[in-house]
N, C-alpha and C positions, 0 to 999 in steps of 0.2 A: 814619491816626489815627482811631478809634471815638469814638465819642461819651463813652463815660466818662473818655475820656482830656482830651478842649474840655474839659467839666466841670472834672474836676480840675484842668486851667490856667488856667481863670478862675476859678477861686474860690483857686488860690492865687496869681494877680495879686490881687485883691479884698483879700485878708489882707495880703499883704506892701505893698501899696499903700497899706493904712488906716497902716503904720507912719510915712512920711514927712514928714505933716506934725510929728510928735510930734520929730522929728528937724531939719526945718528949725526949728522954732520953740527945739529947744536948742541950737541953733547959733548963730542970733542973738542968743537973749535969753543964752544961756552961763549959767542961771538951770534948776537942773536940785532945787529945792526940795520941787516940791510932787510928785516923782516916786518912786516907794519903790523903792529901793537892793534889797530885798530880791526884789521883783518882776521888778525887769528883769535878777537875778542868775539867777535860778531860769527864766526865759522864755529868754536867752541860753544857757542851759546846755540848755534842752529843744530849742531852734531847732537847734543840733547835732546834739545824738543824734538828731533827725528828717532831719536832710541828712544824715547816717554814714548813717542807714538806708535813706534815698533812693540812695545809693552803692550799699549792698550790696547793695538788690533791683532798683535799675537800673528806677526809677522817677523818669520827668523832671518830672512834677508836682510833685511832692516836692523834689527836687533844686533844682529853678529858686525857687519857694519859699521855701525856708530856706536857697541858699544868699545868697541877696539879705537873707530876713528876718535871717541873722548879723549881716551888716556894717550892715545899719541899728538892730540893734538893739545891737551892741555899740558904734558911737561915740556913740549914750545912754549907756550902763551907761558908758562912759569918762569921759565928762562926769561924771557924778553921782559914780564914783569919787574923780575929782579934786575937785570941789565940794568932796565928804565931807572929804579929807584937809585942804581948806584951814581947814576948820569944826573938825578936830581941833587945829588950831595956836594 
């Protein structure tokens, strides 16, 4: 492993790391208000296409990344989905 490759995996531990707290905290408070629907639809959707592309070019920085930054970033966007739906009733 070369050095730009440590690089690349601390810093995308560092980024996918900065997500968790944002994730325990809507888990407990289940209070997903002051979060924009619109943001975490569009970050969700790009955290994908960065792990398909970490796939395709068989880059593990990448890959480890996003495929961690999905799942934490999509049981947010779940949350606030559901929120949302309870606010439309």
């Amino acid at each position: 492993m070369d050095s730009t490759e440590i690089i690349g995996l601390i810093a995308a531990a560092l980024t996918t790391i900065s997500l968790i707290p944002q994730v325990v905290t809507v888990i407990k408070t289940r209070n997903t208000s002051s979060i924009s629907l619109g943001m975490y639809s569009l970050y969700t959707a790009g955290t994908t296409m960065w792990l398909t592309y970490g796939i395709l070019s068989g880059q593990l920085p990448i890959i480890a990344s996003n495929g961690i930054g999905v799942v934490l970033a999509a049981i947010i966007l779940s949350y606030k989905l559901r929120e949302s739906g309870q606010d439309a009733k």
